[in-house]
N, C-alpha and C positions, 0 to 999 in steps of 0.2 A: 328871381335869379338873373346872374348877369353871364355874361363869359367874358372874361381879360385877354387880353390878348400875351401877356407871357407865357402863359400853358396852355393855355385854348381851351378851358378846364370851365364850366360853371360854377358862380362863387353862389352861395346863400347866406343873410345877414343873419349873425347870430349874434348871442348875449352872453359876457364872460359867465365860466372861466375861458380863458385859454392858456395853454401851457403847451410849450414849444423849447425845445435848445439848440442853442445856437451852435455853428461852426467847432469851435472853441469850448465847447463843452459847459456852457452856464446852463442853467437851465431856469427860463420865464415864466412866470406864474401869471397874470393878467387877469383882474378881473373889475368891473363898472363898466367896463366899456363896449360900444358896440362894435364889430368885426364883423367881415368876410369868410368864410370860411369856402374855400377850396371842396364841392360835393368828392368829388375824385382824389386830389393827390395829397389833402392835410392841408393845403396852402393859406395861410393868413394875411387878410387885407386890413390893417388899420389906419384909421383915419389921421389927420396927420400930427396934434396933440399929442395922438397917443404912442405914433411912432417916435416922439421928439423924446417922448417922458423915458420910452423904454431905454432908446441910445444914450439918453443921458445918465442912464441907470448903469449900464452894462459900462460905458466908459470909465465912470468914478469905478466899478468891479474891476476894471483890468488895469486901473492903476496900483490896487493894490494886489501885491503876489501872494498874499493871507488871504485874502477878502474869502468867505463861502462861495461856492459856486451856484448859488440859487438867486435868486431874484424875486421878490414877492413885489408887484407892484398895484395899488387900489384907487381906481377911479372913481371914485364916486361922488358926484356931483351933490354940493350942499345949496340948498334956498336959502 
């Protein structure tokens, strides 16, 4: 376990899913990857890949005014 210093909160590393919504009302399905999880307030720490993968996900969502508001996104690493 770690503690961050934006909530002072200890994280523990876990292993998708995770599923979170954003601001904005999308909601993120996440799963291959490994994360942080917040023991106390929910908080999610992903590595930086995966934060790239989700924005670029949610961006293309909020270009269109149709789009579903869900987001399924799958890491999983191929050999």
């Amino acid at each position: 376990m770690r503690e961050h210093s934006h909530c002072r909160h200890r994280f523990a590393e876990s292993e998708g899913p995770a599923v979170f919504q954003t601001m904005d009302g999308i909601e993120v399905n996440v799963s291959g990857s490994m994360f942080e999880k917040c023991t106390t307030c929910g908080h999610f720490d992903f590595p930086v890949e995966t934060r790239e993968a989700i924005e670029s996900s949610l961006k293309e969502n909020r270009k269109n005014a149709n789009a579903v508001k869900q987001i399924y996104i799958n890491l999983v690493e191929t050999f």
